[in-house]
C-alpha positions in Angstrom: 37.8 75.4 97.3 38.6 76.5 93.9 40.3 74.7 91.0 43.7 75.4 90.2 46.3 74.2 87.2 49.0 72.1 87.5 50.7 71.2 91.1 51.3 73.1 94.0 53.4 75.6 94.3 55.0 74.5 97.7 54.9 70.7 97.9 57.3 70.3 100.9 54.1 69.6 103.1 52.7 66.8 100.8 53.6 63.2 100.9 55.9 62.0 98.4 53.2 59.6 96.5 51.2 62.5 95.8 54.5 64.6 94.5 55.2 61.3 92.6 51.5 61.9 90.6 52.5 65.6 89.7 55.6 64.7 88.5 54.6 61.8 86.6 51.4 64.2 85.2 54.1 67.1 84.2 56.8 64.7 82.9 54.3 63.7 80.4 52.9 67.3 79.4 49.5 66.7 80.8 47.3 69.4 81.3 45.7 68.9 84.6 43.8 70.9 87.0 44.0 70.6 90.7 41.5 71.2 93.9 42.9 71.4 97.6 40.0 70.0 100.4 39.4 68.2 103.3 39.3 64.7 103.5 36.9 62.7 101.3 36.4 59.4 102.2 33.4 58.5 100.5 31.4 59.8 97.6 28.8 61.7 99.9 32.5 63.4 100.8 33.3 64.0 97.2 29.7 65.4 96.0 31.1 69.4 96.3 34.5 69.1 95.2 32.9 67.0 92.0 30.6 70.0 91.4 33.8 72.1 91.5 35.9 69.8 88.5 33.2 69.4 86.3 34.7 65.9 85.2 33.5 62.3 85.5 34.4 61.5 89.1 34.4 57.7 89.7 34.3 55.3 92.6 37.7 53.7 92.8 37.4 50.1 94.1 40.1 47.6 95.0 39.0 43.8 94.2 40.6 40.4 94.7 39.5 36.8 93.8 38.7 34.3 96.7 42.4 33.1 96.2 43.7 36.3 96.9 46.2 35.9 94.3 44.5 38.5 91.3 44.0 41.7 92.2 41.9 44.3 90.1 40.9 47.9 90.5 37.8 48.9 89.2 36.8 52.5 87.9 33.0 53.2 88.3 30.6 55.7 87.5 30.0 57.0 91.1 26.3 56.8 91.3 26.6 53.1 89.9 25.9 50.4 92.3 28.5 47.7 92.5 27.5 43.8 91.5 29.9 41.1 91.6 28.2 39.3 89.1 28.2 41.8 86.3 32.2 41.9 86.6 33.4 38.3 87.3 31.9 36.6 84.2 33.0 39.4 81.7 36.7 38.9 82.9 36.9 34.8 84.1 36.8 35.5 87.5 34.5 33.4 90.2 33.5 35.6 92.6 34.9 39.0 93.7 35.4 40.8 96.9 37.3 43.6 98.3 40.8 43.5 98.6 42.5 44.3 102.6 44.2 47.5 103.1 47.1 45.7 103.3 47.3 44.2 99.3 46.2 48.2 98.5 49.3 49.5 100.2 51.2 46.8 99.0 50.2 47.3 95.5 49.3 50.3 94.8 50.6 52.5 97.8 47.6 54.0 98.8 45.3 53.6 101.9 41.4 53.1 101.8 39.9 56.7 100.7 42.2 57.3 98.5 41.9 54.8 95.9 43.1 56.1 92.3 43.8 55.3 89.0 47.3 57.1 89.7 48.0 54.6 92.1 48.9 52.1 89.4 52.1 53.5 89.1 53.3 52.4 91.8 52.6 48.5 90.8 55.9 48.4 88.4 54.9 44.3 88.9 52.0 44.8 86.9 50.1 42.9 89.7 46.8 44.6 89.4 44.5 44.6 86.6 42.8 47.7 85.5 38.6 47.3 84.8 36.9 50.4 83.7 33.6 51.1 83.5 32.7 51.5 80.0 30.7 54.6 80.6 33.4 56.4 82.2 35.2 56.6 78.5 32.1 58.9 77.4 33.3 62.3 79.7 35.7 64.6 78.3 37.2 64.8 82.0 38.1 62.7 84.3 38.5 63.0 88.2 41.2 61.3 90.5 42.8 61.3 93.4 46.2 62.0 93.4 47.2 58.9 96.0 45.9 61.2 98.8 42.4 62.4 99.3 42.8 65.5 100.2 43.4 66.9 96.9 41.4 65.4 93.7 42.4 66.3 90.0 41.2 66.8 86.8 42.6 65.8 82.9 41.4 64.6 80.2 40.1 61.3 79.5 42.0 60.9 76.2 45.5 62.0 77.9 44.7 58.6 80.7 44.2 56.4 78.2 46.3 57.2 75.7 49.3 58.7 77.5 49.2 58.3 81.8 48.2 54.3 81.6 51.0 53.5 78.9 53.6 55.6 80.7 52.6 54.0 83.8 52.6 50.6 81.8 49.2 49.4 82.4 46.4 48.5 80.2 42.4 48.5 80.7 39.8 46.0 80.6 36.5 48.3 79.3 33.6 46.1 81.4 30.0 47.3 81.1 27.9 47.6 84.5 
């Protein structure tokens, strides 16, 4: 595994959603750096290809409220433990759990594994509400998916907020965990 810059040369053998990310990326003159690997479904998955980007890699989680009817994905610090609690009273929400595969495909286009910031361009509804953990705003780099999780990249934190989340016309919620 080694990292690389920009996309792939030959994308004919990659799904369109993760083409959609590069495009998106290089339509908006972000510098971003790019690792090939094998699956990584969890963060155990993720610990060698995180030594290898040297950015602030985060667990991506897909929420919902009781209803069903508000959907959120949360950016975490990826040795942070999860707690309900912590999120619902700083954004008026009773009582979180995860959201079905289902509302992720729906919503964001992307199947459980591959949960990523990036995937909020493909909710042009604006039905999912960004949280980030406040922490994650300290690293220089950040660390994604790119809809698919056999590839992970890395750009800077600065270009996500203040050029990929306004493009993709999305705003964040900081929460503190």
């Amino acid at each position: 595994m080694q990292l690389v810059k920009g996309r792939p040369e030959n994308t004919d053998d990659r799904l369109a959603k993760e083409v959609r990310v590069y495009d998106l990326l290089d339509s908006l003159s972000i510098e971003y750096e790019r690792v090939d690997h094998e699956a990584a479904n969890t963060m155990e998955d993720c610990e060698e290809v995180d030594k290898i980007l040297d950015a602030t890699v985060c667990k991506n989680l897909f929420l919902c409220n009781t209803q069903k009817t508000k959907f959120y994905l949360l950016m975490i610090v990826g040795d942070k433990k999860f707690k309900t609690k912590e999120i619902s009273s700083q954004i008026n929400s009773p009582r979180l759990s995860f959201a079905s595969p289902e509302f992720m495909e729906k919503y964001l286009d992307i199947t459980p594994g591959s949960v990523s910031v990036m995937g909020l361009m493909n909710d042009t509804d604006n039905a999912v509400r960004l949280l980030v953990d406040e922490e994650l705003l300290d690293g220089e780099y950040i660390g994604c998916h790119p809809c698919i999780n056999t590839s992970s990249l890395r750009f800077r934190t600065k270009d996500l907020i203040e050029k990929i989340l306004p493009a993709m016309h999305h705003d964040m919620t900081v929460v503190k965990l």
